[in-house]
TORKOL-4160 file (C-alpha; in steps of 0.2 Angstrom, whole numbers, padded with zeros to 4 digits, m for minus):
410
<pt num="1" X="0000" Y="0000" Z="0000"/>
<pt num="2" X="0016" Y="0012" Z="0005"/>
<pt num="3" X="0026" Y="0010" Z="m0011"/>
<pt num="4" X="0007" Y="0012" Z="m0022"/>
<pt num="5" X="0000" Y="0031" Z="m0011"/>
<pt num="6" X="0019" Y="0036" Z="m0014"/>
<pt num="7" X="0021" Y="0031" Z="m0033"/>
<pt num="8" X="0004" Y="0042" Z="m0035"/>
<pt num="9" X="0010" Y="0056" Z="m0026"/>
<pt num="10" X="0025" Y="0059" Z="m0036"/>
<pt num="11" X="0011" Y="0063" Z="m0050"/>
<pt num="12" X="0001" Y="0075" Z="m0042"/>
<pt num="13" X="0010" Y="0087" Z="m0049"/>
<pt num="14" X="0015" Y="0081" Z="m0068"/>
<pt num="15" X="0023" Y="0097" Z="m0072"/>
<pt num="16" X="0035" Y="0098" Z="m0057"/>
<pt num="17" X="0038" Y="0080" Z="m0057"/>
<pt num="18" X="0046" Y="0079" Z="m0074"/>
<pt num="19" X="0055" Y="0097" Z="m0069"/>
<pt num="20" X="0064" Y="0088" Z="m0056"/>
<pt num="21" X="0068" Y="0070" Z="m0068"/>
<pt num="22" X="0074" Y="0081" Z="m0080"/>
<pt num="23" X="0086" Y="0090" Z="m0068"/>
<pt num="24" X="0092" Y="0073" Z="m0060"/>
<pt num="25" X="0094" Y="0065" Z="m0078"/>
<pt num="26" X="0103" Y="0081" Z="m0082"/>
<pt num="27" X="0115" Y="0081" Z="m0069"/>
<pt num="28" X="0119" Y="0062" Z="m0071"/>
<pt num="29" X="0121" Y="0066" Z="m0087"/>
<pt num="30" X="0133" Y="0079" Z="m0084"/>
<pt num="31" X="0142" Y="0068" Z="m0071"/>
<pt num="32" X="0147" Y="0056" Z="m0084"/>
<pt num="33" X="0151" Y="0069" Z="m0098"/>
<pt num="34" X="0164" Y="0078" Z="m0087"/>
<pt num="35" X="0170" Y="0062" Z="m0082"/>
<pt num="36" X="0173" Y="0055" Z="m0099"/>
<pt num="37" X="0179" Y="0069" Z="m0104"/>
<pt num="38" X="0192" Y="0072" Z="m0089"/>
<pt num="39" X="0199" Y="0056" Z="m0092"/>
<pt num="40" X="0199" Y="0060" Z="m0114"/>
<pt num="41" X="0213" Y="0074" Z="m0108"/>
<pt num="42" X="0222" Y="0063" Z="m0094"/>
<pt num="43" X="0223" Y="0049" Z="m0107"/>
<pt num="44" X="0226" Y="0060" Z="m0123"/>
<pt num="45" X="0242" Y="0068" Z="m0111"/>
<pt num="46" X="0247" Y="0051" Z="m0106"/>
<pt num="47" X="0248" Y="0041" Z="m0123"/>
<pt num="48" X="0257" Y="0056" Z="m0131"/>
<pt num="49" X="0269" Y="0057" Z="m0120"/>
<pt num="50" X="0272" Y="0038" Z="m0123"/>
<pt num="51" X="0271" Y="0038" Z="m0141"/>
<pt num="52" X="0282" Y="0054" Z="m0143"/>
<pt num="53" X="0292" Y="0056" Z="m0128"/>
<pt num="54" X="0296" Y="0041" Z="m0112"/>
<pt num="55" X="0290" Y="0027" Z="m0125"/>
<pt num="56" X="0284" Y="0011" Z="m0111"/>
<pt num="57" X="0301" Y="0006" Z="m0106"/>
<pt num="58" X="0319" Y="0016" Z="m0109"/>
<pt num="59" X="0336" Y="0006" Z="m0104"/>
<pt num="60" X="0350" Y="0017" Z="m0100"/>
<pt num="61" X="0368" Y="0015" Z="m0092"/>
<pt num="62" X="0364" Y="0022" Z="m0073"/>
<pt num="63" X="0379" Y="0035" Z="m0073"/>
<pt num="64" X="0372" Y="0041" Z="m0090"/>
<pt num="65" X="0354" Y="0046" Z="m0083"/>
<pt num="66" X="0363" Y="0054" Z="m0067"/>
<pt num="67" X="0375" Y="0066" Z="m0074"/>
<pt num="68" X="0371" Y="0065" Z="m0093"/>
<pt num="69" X="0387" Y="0064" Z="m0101"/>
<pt num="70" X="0389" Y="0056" Z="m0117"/>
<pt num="71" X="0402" Y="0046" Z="m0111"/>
<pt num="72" X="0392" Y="0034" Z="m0101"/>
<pt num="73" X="0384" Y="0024" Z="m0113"/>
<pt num="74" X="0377" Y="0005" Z="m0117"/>
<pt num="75" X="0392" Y="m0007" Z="m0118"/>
<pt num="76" X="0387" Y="m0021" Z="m0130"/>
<pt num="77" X="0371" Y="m0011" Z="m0138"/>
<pt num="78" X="0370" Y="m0024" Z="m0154"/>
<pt num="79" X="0370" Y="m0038" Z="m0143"/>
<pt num="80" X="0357" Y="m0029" Z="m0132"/>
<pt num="81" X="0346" Y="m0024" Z="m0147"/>
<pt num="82" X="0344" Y="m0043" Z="m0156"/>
<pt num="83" X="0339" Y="m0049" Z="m0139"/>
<pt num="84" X="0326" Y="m0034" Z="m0137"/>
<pt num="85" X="0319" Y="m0035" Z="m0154"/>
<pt num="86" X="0316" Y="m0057" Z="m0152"/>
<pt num="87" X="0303" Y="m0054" Z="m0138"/>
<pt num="88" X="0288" Y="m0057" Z="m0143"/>
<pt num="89" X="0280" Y="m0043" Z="m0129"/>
<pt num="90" X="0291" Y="m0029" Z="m0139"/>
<pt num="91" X="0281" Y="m0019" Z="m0153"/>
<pt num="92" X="0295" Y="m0008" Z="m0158"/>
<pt num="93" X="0313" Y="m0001" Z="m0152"/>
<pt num="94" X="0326" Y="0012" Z="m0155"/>
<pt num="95" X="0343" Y="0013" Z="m0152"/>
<pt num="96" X="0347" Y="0032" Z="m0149"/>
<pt num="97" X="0363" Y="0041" Z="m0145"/>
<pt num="98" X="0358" Y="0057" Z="m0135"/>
<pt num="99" X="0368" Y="0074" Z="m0131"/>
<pt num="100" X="0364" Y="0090" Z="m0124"/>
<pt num="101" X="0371" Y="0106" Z="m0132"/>
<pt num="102" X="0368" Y="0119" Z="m0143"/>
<pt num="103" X="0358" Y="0124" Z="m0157"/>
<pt num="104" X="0362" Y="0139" Z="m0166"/>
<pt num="105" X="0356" Y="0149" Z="m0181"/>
<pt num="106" X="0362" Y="0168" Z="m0190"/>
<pt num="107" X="0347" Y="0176" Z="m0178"/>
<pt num="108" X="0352" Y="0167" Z="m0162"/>
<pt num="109" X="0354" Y="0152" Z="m0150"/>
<pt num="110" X="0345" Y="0140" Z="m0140"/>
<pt num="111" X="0349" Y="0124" Z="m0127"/>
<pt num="112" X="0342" Y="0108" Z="m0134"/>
<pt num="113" X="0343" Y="0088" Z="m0134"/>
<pt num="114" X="0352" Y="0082" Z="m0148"/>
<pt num="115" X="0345" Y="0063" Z="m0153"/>
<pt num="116" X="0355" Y="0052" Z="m0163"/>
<pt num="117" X="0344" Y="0041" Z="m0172"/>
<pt num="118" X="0341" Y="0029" Z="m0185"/>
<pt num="119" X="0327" Y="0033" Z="m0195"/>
<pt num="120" X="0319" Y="0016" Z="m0199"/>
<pt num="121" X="0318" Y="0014" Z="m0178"/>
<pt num="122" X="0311" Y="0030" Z="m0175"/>
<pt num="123" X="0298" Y="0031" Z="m0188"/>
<pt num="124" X="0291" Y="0015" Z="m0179"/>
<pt num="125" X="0293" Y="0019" Z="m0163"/>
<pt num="126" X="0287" Y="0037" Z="m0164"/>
<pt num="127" X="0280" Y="0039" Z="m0180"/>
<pt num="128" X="0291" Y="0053" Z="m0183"/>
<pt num="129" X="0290" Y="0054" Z="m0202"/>
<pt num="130" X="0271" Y="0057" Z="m0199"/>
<pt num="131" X="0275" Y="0072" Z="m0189"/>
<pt num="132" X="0283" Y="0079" Z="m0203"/>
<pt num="133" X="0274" Y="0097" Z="m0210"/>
<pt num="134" X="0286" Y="0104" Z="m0220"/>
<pt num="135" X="0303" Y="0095" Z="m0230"/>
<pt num="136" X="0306" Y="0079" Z="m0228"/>
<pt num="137" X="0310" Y="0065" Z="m0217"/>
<pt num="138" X="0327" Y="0060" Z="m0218"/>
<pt num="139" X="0333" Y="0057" Z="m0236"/>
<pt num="140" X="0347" Y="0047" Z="m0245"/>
<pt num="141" X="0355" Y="0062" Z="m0249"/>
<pt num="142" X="0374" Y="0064" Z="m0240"/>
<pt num="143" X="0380" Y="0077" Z="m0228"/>
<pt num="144" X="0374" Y="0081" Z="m0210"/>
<pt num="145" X="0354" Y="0082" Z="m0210"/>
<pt num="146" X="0342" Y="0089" Z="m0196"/>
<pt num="147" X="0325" Y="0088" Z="m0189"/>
<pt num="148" X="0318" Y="0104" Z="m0180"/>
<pt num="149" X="0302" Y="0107" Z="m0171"/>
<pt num="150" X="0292" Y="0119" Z="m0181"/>
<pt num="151" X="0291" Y="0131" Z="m0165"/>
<pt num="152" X="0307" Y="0129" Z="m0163"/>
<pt num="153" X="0313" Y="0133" Z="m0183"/>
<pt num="154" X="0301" Y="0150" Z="m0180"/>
<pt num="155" X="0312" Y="0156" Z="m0162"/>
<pt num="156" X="0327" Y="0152" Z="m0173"/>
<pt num="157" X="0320" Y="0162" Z="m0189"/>
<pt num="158" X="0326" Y="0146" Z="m0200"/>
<pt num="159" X="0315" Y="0136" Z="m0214"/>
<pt num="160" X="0318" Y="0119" Z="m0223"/>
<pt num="161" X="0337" Y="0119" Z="m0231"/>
<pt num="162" X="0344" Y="0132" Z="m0221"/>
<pt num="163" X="0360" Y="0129" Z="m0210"/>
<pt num="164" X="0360" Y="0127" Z="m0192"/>
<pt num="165" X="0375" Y="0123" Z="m0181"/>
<pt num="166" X="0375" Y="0110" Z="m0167"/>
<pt num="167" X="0388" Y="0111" Z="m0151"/>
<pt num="168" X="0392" Y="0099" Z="m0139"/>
<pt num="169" X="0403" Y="0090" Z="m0129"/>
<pt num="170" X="0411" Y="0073" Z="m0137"/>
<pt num="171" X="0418" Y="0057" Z="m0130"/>
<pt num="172" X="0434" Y="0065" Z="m0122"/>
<pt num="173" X="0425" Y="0082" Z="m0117"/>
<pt num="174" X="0429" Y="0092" Z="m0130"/>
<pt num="175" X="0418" Y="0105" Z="m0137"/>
<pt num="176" X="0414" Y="0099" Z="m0154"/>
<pt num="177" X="0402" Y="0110" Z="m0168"/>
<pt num="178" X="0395" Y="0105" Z="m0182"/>
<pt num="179" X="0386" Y="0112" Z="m0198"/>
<pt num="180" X="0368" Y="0102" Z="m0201"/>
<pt num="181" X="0355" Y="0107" Z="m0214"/>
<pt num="182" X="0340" Y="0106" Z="m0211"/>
<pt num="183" X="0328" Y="0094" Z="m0221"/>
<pt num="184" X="0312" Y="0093" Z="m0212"/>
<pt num="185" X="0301" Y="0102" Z="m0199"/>
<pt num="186" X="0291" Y="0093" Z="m0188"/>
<pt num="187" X="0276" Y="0095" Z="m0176"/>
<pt num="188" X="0269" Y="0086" Z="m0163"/>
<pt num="189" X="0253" Y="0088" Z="m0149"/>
<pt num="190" X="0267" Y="0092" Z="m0136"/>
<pt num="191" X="0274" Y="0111" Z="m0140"/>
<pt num="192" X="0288" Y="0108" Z="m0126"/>
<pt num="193" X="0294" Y="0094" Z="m0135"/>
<pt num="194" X="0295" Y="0105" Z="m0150"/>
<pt num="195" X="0303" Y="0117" Z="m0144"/>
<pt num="196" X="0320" Y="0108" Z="m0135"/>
<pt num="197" X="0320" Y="0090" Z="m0146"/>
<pt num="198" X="0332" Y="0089" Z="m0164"/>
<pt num="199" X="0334" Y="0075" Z="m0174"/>
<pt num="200" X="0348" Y="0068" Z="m0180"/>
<pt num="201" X="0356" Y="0053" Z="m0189"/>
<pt num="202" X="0365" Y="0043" Z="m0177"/>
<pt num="203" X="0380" Y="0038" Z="m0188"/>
<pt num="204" X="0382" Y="0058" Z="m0192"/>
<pt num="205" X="0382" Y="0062" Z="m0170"/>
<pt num="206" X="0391" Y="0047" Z="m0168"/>
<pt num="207" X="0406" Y="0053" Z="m0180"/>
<pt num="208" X="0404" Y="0070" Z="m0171"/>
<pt num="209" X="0406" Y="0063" Z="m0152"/>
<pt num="210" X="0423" Y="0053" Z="m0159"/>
<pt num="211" X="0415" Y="0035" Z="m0160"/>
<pt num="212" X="0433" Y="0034" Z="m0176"/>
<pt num="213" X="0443" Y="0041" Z="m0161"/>
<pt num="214" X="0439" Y="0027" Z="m0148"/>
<pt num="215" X="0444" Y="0014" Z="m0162"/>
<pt num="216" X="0429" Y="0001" Z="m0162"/>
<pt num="217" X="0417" Y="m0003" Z="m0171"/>
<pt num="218" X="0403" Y="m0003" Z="m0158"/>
<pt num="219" X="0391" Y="0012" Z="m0162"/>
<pt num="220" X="0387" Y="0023" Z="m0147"/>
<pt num="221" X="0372" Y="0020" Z="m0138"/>
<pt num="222" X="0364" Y="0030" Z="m0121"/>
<pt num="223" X="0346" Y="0024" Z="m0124"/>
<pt num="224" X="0337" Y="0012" Z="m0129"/>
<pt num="225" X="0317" Y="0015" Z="m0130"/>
<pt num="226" X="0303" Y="0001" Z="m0132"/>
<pt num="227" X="0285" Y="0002" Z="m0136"/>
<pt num="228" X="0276" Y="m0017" Z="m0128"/>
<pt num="229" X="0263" Y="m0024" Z="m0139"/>
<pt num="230" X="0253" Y="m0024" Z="m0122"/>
<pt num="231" X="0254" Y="m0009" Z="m0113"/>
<pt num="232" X="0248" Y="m0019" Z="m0095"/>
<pt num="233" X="0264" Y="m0030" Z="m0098"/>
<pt num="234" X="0276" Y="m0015" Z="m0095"/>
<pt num="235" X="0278" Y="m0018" Z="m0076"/>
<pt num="236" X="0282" Y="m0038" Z="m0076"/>
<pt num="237" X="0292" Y="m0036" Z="m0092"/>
<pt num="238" X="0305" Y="m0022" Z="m0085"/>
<pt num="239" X="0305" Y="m0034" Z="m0067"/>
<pt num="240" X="0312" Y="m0047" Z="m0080"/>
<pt num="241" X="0322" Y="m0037" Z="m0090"/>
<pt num="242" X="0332" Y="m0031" Z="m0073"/>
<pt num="243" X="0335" Y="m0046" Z="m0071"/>
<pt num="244" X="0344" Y="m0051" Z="m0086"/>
<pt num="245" X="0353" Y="m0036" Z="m0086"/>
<pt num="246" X="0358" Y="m0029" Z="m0070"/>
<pt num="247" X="0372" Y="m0016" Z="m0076"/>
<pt num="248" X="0360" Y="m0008" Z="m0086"/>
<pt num="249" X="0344" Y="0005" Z="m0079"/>
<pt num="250" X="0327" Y="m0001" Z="m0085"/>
<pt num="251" X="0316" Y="0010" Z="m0082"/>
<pt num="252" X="0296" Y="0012" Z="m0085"/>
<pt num="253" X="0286" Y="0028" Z="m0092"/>
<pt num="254" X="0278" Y="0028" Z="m0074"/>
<pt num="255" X="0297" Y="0030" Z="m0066"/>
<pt num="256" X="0304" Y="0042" Z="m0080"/>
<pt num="257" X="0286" Y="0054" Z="m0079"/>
<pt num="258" X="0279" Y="0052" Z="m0061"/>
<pt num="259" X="0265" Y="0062" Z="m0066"/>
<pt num="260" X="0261" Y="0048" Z="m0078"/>
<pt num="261" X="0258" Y="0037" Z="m0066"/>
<pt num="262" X="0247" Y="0052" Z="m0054"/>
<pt num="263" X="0234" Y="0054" Z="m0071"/>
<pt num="264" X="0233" Y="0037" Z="m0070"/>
<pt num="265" X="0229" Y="0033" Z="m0053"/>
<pt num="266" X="0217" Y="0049" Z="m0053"/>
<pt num="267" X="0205" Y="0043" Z="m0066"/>
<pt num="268" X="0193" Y="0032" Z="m0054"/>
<pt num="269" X="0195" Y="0047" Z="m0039"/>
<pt num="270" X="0190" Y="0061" Z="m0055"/>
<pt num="271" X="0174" Y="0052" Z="m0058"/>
<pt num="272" X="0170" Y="0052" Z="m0040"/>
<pt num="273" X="0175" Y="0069" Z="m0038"/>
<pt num="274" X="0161" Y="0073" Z="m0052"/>
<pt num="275" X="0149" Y="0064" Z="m0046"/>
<pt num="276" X="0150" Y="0070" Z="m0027"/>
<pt num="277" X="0150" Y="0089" Z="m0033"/>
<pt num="278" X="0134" Y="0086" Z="m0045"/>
<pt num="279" X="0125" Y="0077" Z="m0034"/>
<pt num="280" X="0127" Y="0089" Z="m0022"/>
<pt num="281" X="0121" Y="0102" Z="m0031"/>
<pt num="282" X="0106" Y="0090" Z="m0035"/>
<pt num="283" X="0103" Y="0087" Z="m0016"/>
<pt num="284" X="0097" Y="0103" Z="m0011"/>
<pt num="285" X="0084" Y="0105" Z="m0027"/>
<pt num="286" X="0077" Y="0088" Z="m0020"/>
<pt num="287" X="0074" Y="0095" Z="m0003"/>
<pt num="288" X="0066" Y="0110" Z="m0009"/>
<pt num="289" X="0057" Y="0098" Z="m0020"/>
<pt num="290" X="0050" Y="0085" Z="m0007"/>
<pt num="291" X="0047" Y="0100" Z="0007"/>
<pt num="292" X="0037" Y="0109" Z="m0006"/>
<pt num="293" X="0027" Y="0094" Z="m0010"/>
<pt num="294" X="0026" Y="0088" Z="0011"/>
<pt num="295" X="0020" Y="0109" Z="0014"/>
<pt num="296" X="0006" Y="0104" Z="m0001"/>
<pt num="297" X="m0002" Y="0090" Z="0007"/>
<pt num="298" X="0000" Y="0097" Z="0025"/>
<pt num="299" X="m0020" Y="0094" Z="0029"/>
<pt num="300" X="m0019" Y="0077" Z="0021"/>
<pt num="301" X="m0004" Y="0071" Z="0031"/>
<pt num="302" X="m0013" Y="0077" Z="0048"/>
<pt num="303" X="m0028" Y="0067" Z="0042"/>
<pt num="304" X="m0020" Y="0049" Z="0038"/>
<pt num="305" X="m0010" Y="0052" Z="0055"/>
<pt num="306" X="m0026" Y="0055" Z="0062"/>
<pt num="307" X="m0034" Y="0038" Z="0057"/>
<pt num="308" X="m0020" Y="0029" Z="0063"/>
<pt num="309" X="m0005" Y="0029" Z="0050"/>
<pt num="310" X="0009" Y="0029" Z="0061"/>
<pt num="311" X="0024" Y="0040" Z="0059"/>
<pt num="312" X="0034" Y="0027" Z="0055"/>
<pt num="313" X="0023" Y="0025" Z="0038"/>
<pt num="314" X="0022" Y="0042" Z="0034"/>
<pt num="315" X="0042" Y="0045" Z="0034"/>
<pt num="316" X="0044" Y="0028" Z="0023"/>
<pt num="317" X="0031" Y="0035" Z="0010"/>
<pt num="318" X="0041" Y="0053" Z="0009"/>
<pt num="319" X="0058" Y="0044" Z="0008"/>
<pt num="320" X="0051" Y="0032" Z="m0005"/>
<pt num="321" X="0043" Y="0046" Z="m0015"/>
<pt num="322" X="0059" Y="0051" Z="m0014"/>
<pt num="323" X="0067" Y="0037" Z="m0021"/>
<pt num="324" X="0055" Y="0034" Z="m0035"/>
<pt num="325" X="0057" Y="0052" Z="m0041"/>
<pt num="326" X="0077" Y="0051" Z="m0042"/>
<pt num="327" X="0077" Y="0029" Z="m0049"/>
<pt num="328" X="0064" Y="0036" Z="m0064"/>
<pt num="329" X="0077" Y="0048" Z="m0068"/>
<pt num="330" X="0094" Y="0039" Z="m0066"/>
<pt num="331" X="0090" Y="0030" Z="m0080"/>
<pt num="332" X="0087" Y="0042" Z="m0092"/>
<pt num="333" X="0103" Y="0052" Z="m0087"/>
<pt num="334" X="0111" Y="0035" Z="m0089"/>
<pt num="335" X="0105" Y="0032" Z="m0108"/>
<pt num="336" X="0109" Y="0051" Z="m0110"/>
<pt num="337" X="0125" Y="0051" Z="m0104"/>
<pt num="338" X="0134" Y="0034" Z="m0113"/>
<pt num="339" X="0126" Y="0037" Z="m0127"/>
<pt num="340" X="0137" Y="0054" Z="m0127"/>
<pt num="341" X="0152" Y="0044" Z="m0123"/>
<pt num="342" X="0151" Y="0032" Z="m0136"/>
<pt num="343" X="0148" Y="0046" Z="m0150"/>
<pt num="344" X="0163" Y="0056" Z="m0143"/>
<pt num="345" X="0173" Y="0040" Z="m0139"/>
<pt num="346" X="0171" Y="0037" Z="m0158"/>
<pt num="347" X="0174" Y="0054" Z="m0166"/>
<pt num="348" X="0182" Y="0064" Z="m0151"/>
<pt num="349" X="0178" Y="0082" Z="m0147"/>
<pt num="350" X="0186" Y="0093" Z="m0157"/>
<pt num="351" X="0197" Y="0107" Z="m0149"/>
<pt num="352" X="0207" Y="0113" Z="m0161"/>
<pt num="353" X="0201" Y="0130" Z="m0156"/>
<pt num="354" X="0212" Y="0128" Z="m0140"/>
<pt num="355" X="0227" Y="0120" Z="m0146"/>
<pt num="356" X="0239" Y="0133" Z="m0142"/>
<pt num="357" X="0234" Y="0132" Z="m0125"/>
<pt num="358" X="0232" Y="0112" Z="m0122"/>
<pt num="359" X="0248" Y="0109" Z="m0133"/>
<pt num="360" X="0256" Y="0115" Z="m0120"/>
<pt num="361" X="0253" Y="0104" Z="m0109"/>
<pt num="362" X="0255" Y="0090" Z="m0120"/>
<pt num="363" X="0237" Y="0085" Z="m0127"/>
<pt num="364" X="0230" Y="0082" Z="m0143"/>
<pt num="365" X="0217" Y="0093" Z="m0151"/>
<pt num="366" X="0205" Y="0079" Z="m0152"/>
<pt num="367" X="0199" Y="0070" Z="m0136"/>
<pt num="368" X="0191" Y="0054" Z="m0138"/>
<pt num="369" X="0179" Y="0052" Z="m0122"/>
<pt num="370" X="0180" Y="0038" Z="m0110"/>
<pt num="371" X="0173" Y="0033" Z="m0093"/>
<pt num="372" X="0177" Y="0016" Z="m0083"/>
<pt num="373" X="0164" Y="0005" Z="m0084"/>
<pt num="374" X="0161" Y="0004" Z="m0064"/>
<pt num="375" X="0155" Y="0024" Z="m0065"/>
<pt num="376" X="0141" Y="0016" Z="m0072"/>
<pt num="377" X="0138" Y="0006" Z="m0056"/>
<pt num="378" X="0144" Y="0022" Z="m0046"/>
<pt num="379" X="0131" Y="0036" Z="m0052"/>
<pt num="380" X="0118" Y="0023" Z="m0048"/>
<pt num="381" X="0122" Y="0022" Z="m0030"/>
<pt num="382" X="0126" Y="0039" Z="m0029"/>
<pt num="383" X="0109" Y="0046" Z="m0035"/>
<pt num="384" X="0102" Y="0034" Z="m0023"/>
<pt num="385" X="0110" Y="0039" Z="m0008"/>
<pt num="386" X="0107" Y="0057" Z="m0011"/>
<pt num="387" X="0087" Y="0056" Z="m0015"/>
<pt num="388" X="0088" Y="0047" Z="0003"/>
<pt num="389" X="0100" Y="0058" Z="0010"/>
<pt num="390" X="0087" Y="0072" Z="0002"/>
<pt num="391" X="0072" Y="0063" Z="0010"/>
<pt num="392" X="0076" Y="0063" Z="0030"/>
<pt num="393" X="0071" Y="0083" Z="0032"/>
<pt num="394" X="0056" Y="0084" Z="0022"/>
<pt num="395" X="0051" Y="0066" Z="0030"/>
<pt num="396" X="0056" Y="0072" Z="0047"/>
<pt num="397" X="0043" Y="0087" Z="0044"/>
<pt num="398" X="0028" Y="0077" Z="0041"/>
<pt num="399" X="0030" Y="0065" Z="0055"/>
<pt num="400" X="0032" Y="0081" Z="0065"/>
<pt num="401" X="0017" Y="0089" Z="0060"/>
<pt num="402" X="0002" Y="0087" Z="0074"/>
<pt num="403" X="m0014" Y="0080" Z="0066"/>
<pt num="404" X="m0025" Y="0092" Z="0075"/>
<pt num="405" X="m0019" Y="0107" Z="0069"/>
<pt num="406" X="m0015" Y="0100" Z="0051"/>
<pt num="407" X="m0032" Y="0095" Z="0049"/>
<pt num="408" X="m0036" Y="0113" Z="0055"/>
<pt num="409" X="m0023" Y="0121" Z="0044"/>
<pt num="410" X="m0031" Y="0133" Z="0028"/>
């Protein structure tokens, strides 16, 4: 009898019923947008920075990641890269040498990491070549050849076949320079990136840090960066890879970028945090709601008091009115809400308009939306705990009320 009065209560009042369901299907609906599209950003940041920057796992000699002098580097790299490239858990690799120095055009000069690389590796590995919006990618042709971020080709005032010089250190700390022409500009979502990163071959820095002079014909390695085909498999295969090789650093994007590892651990606590906020906001429209609707039906609460419905009744059909109201809409602001996450999950949201401002922080200007599937069990629960959080002071109310005077009441 309870759950059947309170189900035709909630329709007294048609008009301010489906205001309310449409308020509480907008908010869930909004709980989940936010969310998706908090974690489209944290996600888009954390897969560019693998892709273009930490790659899942980088190998290092320990001295070289400490000081960063070219002169501690991977002894047997050739050896290390078959055995890299065998495993069947590695998508792709790259065999880099690195310095820091220099870069210098007729207009001025900046600091920035030189990498060595070999094209083939770094094309997979970073899909370099793709990045490439104006030249070329490296070419055939002989002589010294450079890849500049496009910001940075702008601060130095160059183009595509102008001459830049590179200055470092080599093998024996000398203070080496070099002219480099530049074949290709490049741009990827991360504008710091941009701005300090050059490209290189790795037999043209090589010949430049003095691998003739230290006579052998091992090639000069400080890093060497691996994409997993699985990226859940990066923990247990760096544990391995210690194992097999404890002179060298392995090291996983979470340890190299520690704020890698915070985005990650912070997707479930955003959703939460959304969810908490708008139901919030939700909880006080549904007090003023229920109290409005108790202060309606103050006579007709007196008179079923007065007949001998205890209060005990009267506070279980408020809270279950209550309920009713908020479980009607849930499900609407469900449909709403995944249906939005699937169509941007597909196509992303474009924010192209804004790339200035979230390249700097490393972000695409497409984000693809996604929730974790428990926020679908979450929003449930919380709408349900804040229509009977919402319920106890209009409840309280009625059951106050003395039947006497309620029935007496204009």
């Amino acid at each position: 009898m309870i759950p059947l009065m309170a189900w035709r209560n909630i329709w007294r009042s048609r008009t301010r019923t489906w205001v309310v369901i449409g308020a509480i299907a907008m908010g869930v609906w909004a709980a989940l947008f936010m969310s998706g599209f908090a974690t489209g950003m944290m996600n888009s940041y954390i897969d560019n920075a693998i892709e273009e920057v930490v790659s899942h796992i980088q190998i290092h000699n320990p001295d070289f990641q400490r000081d960063k002098d070219v002169k501690f580097r991977i002894a047997d790299p050739e050896m290390l890269e078959e055995t890299l490239a065998a495993d069947p858990a590695v998508r792709a690799i790259s065999v880099r040498s690195l310095s820091n120095g220099m870069i210098a055009s007729s207009q001025t000069t900046r600091g920035v990491q030189i990498n060595g690389v070999v094209p083939e590796m770094e094309r997979d590995i970073r899909q370099l070549d793709q990045m490439v919006v104006a030249g070329e990618y490296f070419g055939e042709s002989r002589g010294n050849q450079i890849l500049l971020g496009r910001r940075l080709a702008e601060k130095l005032k160059v183009d595509v076949r102008k001459k830049v010089v590179l200055t470092f250190q080599d093998l024996d700390g000398n203070i080496t320079s070099a002219a480099f022409r530049v074949v290709g500009l490049y741009k990827s979502q991360n504008k710091p990136f941009d701005e300090s990163q050059v490209f290189v071959k790795r037999d043209d820095l090589n010949r430049l840090l003095g691998a003739v002079s230290t006579g052998g014909d091992e090639p000069i390695v400080h890093e060497i960066a691996v994409l997993l085909q699985d990226i859940d498999q990066v923990s247990p295969i760096a544990e391995q890879w210690r194992k097999e090789f404890p002179k060298l650093q392995v090291e996983t994007y979470r340890e190299i970028s520690p704020d890698l590892q915070l985005y990650e651990g912070q997707m479930k606590n955003v959703s939460l945090i959304y969810l908490t906020v708008i139901m919030l906001a939700l909880l006080f429209g549904i007090i003023n709601t229920m109290l409005m609707a108790v202060l309606e039906r103050y006579r007709e609460l007196g008179m079923l008091m007065a007949i001998g419905m205890n209060k005990g009744k009267v506070f279980a059909m408020i809270v279950l009115e209550t309920l009713m109201l908020c479980l009607v809409a849930a499900p609407f602001g469900l449909l709403l809400g995944w249906g939005t996450i699937s169509y941007l999950g597909n196509r992303g949201l474009d924010l192209s308009a804004y790339s200035n401002s979230i390249e700097q922080y490393g972000m695409s200007n497409i984000v693809y939306l996604g929730v974790d599937p428990i926020v679908y069990w979450q929003i449930p629960i919380g709408v349900a705990l804040t229509a009977l959080i919402a319920a106890i002071y209009p409840a309280l109310k009625a059951i106050r009320l003395r039947p006497v005077e309620a029935i007496r009441k204009v």
